[in-house]
C-alpha positions as CSV (number, residue, x, y, z in Angstrom):
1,X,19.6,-39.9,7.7
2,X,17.5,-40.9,4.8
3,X,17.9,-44.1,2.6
4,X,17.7,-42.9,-0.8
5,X,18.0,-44.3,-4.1
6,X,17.8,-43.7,-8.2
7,X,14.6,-45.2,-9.6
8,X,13.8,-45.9,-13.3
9,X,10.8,-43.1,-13.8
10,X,8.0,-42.8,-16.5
11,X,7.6,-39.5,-18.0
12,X,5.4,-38.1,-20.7
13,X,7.2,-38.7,-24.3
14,X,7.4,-35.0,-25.3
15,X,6.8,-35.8,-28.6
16,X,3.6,-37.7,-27.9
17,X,2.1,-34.8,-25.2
18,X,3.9,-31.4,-24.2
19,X,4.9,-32.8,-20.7
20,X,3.6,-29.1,-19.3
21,X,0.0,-30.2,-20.8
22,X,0.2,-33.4,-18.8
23,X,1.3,-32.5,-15.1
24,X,-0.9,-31.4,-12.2
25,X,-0.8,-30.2,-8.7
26,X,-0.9,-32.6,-5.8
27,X,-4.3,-33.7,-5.1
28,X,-4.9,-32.5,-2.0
29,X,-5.1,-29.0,-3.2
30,X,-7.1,-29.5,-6.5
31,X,-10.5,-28.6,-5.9
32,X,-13.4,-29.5,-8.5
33,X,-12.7,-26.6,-10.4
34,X,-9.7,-26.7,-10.7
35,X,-9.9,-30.7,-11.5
36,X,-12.3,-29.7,-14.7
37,X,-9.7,-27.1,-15.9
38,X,-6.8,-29.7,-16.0
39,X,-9.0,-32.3,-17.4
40,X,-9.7,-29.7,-20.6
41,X,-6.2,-29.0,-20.7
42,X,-4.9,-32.4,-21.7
43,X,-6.4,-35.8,-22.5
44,X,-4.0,-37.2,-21.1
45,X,-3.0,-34.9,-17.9
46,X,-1.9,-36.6,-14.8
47,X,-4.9,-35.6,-13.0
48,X,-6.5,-38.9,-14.2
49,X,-4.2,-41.0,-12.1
50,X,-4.7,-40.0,-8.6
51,X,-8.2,-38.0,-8.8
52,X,-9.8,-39.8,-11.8
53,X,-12.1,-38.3,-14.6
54,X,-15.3,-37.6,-12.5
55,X,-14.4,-34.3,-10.6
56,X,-17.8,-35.2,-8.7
57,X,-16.4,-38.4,-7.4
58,X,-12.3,-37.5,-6.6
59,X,-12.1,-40.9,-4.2
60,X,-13.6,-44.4,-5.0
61,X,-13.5,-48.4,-5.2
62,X,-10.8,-50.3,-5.4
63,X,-11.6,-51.1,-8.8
64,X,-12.2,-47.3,-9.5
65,X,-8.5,-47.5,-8.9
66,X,-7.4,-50.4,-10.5
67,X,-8.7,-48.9,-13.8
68,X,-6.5,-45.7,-13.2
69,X,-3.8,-48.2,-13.4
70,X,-4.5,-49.8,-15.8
71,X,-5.3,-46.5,-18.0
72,X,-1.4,-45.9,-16.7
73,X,0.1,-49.0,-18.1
74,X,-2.3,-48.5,-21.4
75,X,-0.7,-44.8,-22.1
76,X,2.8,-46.3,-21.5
77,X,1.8,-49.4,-24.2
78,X,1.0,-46.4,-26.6
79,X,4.1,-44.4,-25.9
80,X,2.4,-41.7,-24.2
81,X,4.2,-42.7,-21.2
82,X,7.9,-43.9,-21.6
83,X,10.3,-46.0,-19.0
84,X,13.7,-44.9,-18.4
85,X,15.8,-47.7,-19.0
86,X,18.1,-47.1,-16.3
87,X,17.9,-45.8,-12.6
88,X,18.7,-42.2,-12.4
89,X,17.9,-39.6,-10.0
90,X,16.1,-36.1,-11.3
91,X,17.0,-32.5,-11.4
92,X,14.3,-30.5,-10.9
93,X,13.6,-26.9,-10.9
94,X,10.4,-24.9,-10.4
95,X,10.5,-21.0,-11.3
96,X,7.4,-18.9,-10.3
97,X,6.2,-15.5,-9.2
98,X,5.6,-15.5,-5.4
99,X,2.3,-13.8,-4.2
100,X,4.3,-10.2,-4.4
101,X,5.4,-11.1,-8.0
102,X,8.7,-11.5,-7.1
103,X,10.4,-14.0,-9.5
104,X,11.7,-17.5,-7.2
105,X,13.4,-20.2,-8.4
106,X,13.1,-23.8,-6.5
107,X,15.7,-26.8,-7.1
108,X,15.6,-30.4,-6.2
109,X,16.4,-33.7,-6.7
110,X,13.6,-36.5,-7.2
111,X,14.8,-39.5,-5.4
112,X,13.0,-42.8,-4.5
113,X,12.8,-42.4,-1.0
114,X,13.1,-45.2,1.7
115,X,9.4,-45.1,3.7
116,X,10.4,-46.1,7.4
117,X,8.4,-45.6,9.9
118,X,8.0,-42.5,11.5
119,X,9.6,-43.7,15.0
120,X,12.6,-44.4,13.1
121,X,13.7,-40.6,12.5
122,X,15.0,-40.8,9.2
123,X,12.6,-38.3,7.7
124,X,11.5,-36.3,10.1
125,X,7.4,-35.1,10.6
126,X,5.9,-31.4,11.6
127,X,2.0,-32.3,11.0
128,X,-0.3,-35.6,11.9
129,X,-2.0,-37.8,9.5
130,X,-5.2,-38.6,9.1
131,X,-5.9,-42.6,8.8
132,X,-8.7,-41.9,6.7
133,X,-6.8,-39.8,3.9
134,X,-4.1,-42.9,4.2
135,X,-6.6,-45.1,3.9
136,X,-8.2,-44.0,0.6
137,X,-4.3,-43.0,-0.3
138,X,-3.4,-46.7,0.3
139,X,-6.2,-47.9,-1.6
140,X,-5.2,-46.3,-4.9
141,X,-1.2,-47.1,-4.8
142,X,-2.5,-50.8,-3.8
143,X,-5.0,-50.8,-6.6
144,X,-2.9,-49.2,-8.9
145,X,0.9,-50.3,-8.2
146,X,1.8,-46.9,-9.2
147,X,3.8,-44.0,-7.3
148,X,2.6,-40.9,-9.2
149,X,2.4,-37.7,-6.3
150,X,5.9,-36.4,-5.1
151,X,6.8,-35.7,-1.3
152,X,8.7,-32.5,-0.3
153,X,11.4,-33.4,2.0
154,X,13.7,-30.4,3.4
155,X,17.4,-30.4,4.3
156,X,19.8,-27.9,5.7
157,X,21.7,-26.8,3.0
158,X,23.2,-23.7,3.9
159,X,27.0,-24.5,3.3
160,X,26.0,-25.6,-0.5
161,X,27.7,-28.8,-0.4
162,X,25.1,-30.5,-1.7
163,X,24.1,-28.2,-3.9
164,X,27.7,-27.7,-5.6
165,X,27.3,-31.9,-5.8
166,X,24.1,-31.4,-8.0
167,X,25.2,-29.2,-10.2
168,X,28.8,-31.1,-11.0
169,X,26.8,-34.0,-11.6
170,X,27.3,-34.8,-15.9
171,X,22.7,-34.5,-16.8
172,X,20.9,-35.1,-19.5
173,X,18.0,-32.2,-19.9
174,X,14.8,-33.7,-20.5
175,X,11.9,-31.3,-20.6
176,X,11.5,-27.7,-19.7
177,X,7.7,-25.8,-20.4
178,X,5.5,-23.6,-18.1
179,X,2.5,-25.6,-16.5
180,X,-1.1,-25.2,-15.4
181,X,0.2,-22.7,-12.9
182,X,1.9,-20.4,-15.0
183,X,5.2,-21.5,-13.3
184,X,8.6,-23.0,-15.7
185,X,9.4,-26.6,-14.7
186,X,12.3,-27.8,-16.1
187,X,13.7,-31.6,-15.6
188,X,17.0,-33.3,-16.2
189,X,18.4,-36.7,-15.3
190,X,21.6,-37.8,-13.5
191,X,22.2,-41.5,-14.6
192,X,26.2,-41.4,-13.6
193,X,27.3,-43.7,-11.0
194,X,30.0,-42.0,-9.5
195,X,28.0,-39.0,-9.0
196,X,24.8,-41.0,-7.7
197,X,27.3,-42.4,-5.2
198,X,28.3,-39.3,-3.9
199,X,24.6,-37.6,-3.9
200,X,22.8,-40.9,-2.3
201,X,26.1,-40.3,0.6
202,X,25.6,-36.8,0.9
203,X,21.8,-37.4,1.6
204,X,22.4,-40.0,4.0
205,X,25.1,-38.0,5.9
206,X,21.9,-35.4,6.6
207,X,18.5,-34.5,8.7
208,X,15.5,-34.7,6.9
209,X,12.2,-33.2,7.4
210,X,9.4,-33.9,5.5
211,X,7.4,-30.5,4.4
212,X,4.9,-31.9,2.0
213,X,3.2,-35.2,1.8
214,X,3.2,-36.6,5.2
215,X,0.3,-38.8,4.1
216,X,1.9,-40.1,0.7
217,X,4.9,-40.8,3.0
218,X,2.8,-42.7,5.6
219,X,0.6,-44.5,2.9
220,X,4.3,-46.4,2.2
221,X,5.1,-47.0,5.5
222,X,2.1,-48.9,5.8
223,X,2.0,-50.6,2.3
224,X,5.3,-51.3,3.2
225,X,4.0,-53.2,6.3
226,X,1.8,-55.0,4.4
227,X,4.7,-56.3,1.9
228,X,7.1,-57.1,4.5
229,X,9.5,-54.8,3.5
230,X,10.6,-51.3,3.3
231,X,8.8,-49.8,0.5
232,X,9.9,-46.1,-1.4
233,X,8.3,-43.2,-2.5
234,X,9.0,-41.0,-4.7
235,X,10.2,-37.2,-3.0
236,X,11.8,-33.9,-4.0
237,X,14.5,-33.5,-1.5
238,X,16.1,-29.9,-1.3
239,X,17.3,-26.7,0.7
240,X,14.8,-25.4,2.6
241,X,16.9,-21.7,3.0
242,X,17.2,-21.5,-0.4
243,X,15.0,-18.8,-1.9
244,X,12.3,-21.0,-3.8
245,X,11.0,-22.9,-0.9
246,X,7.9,-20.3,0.5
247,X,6.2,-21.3,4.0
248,X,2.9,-19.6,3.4
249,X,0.4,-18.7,6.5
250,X,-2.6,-20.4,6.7
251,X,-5.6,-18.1,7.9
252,X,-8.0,-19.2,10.3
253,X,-11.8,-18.1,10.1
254,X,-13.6,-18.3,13.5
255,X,-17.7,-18.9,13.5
256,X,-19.9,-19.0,16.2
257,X,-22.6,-20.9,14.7
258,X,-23.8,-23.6,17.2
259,X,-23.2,-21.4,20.4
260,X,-24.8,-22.4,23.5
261,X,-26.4,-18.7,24.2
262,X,-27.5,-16.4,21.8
263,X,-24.1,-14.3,21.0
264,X,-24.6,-10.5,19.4
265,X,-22.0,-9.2,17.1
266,X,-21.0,-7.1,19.1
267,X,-20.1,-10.1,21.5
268,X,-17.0,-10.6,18.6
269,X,-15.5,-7.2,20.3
270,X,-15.0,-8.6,23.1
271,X,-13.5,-11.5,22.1
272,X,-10.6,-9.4,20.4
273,X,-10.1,-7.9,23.3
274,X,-9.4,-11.0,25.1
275,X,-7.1,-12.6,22.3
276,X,-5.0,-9.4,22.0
277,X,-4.3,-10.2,25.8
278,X,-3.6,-13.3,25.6
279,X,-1.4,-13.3,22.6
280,X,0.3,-9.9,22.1
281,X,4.0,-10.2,23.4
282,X,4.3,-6.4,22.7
283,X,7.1,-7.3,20.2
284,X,7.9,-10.2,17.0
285,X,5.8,-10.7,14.1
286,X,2.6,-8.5,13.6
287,X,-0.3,-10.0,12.6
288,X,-4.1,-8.7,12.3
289,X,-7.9,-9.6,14.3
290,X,-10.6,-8.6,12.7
291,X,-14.7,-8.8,12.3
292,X,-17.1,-8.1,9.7
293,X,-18.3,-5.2,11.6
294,X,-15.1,-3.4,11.1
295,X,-13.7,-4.2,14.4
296,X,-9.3,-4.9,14.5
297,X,-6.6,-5.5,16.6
298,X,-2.9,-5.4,15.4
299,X,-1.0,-7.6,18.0
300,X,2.5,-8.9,17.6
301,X,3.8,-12.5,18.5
302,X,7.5,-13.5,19.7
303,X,9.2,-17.1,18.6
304,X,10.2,-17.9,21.4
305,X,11.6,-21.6,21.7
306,X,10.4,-22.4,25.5
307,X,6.9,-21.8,24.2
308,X,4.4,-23.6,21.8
309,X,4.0,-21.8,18.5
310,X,1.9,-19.1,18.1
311,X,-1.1,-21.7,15.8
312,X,-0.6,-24.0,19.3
313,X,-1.5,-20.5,21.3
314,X,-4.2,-19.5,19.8
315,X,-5.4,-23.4,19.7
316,X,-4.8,-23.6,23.7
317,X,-6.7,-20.2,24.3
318,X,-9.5,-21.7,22.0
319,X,-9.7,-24.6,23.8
320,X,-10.3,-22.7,27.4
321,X,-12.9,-20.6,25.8
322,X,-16.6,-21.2,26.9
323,X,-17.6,-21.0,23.7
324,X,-15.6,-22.8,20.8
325,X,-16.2,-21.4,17.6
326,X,-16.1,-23.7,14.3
327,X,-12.6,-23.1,12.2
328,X,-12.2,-22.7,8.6
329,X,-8.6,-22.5,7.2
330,X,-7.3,-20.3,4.3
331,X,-4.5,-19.6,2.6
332,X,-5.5,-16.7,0.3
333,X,-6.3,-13.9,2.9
334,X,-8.7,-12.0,-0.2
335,X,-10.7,-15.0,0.0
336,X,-10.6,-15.7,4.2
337,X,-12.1,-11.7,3.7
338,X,-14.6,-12.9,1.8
339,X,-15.9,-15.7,3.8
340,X,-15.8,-13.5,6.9
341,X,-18.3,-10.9,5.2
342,X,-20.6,-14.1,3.9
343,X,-20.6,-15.4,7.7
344,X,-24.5,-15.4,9.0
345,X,-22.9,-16.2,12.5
346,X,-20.9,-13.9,14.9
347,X,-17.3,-14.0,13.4
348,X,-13.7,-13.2,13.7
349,X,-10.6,-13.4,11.1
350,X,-7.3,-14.2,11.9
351,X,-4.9,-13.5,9.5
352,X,-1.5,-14.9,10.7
353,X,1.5,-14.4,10.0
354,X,3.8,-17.3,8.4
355,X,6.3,-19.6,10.4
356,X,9.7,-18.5,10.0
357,X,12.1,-21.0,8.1
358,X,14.2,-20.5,11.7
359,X,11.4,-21.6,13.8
360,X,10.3,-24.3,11.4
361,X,13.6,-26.0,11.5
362,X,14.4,-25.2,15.0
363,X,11.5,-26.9,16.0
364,X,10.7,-29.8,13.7
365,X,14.3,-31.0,14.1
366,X,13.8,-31.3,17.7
367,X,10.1,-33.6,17.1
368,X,7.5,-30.7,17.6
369,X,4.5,-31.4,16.0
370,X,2.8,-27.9,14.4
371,X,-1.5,-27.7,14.7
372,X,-2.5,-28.3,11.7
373,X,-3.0,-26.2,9.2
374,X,0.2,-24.0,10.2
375,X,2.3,-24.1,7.0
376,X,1.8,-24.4,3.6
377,X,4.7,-24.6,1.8
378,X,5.4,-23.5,-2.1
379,X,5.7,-24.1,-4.6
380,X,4.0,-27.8,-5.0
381,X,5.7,-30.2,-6.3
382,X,4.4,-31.2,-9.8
383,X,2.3,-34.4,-10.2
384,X,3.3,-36.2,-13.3
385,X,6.9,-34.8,-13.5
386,X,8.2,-38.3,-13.4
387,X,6.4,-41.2,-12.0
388,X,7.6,-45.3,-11.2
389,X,5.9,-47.9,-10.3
390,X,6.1,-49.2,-6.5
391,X,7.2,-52.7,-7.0
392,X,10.1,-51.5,-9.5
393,X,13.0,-52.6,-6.5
């Protein structure tokens, strides 16, 4: 049941920078590359708040962060940023090609999200956190006082309910452009009370799982415990069955490369063998084995809700081989190719296949906790959409 609310954001003023020019991914999947790109796009792109202007150095001090603050409150001084005057929640909807260039469309409602704690089960989890990723997380919003990145939280919204409440709510359109990503964002507000009422009850009345941003989420619990007082966070809350919302596989890259006896390539056949036997249920999703010698297996997996899922299998039957092999995760399969024909060491592929939306629900909803690196949802949420600052309650 979560506790949400309409918060007063800061947005770009279009007239001041194309709001498509100034937003960003979340940081977590910006690599340095990608970090220089975004800085060339705009002067004044949102990747300067959460990852700064040195792509080199993504994380630092506590001043480091105080500055990107501080750079915040300048840009909203010189009306490159501007503050809603009232609370209001936001429309939001993401259209993109999917990997097969089929055309999606994703729809949601930013919210200022209540940050409870975990044990609580008003957003519900599916991955662990890292206390060191809070940690340098924490450091910026406490440095900063600003709630720039956007959580993904799921509901079940399969009746349309809410929604048919969405899109009866009166809006006001704000911005609509195509971003770094070549996707359309477009944004609206919702500023009527009656119809705030009735989305904040809807919400409330529902399960929650959070899909993306379990460590933004957790960051708040804890600054949060630090206050005193229930802090929010700023989410994306929509359907998870509708169309738009992708659960991508992540690919797992297996390396012998600190082996306790000298393994032969060839040794990487055998080890198919064994994971084909372990893992093929003969029926369910198919997914490939391979080695850079040229060496597959096609085996299928079944959901099957007494067992773990199939990431926890092929964890568990890791974790009773003799030799465990280093793991690399990717979620572009051309690339995991790629890394397996650069491996120096014995090597095997495992391109999996993706959690169903069923499974996903089925068991987060009932506390299961995936391995991580199991989903990877789409699209990402855009950083800079709208912003607000942490203390604004």
């Amino acid at each position: 049941m979560p506790d949400t609310a309409p918060f007063r954001g800061v947005r770009f003023a279009s007239g001041r920078v194309p709001p498509e020019s100034g937003v960003c991914p979340p940081y977590d999947v910006i690599d340095e590359a990608l970090h220089r790109r975004l800085l060339a796009l705009h002067p004044h792109n949102a990747v300067r708040w959460i990852l700064g202007a040195r792509p080199e150095e993504p994380h630092g001090s506590a001043d480091e962060y105080r500055r990107r603050g501080e750079e915040f409150r300048a840009w909203l001084r010189d009306g490159v940023l501007r503050l809603e005057e009232a609370p209001a929640y936001y429309g939001y909807e993401c259209r993109y090609r999917d990997d097969g260039g089929a055309p999606r469309a994703y729809r949601a409602l930013l919210v200022a999200l209540a940050a409870t704690p975990w044990s609580e089960g008003q957003v519900l989890p599916h991955e662990r956190v890292h206390d060191h990723i809070v940690q340098d997380r924490f450091a910026l919003v406490r440095a900063s006082g600003i709630d720039t990145g956007v959580v993904k939280v799921v509901i079940d919204d399969r009746v349309g309910d809410f929604a048919r409440a969405c899109d009866e709510a009166p809006r006001e359109f704000l911005w609509e452009g195509e971003a770094w990503d070549g996707a359309r964002h477009r944004l609206s507000s919702i500023y009527d009370s009656a119809h705030l009422a009735r989305l904040r009850d809807l919400l409330a009345a529902r399960t929650a799982v959070m899909a993306d941003g379990h460590h933004r989420y957790s960051t708040m619990i804890k600054f949060g415990e630090e206050r005193g007082r229930p802090m929010r966070v700023l989410a994306a809350v929509g359907d998870l069955f509708q169309d738009g919302v992708r659960i991508e596989p992540t690919h797992r890259l297996l390396a012998w490369r600190a082996a306790s006896r000298p393994l032969t390539h060839a040794w990487t056949g055998d080890f198919i063998a064994r994971l084909r036997a372990a893992l093929d249920d003969g029926a369910g999703d198919e997914w490939r084995v391979l080695d850079a010698q040229g060496r597959a297996a096609a085996i299928c997996s079944r959901d099957d809700a007494a067992r773990p899922t199939l990431a926890r299998r092929l964890e568990q039957f890791l974790d009773a081989e003799p030799e465990r092999p280093a793991l690399s995760a990717f979620h572009d399969a051309a690339a995991a190719e790629r890394a397996l024909r650069a491996e120096a060491a014995p090597a095997v592929l495992c391109l999996m296949p993706p959690v169903g939306k069923e499974e996903f629900w089925r068991r987060a909803t009932r506390g299961e906790i995936f391995p991580p690196k199991t989903t990877f949802f789409k699209p990402k949420i855009a950083t800079g959409i709208v912003a607000r600052f942490v203390d604004e309650e």
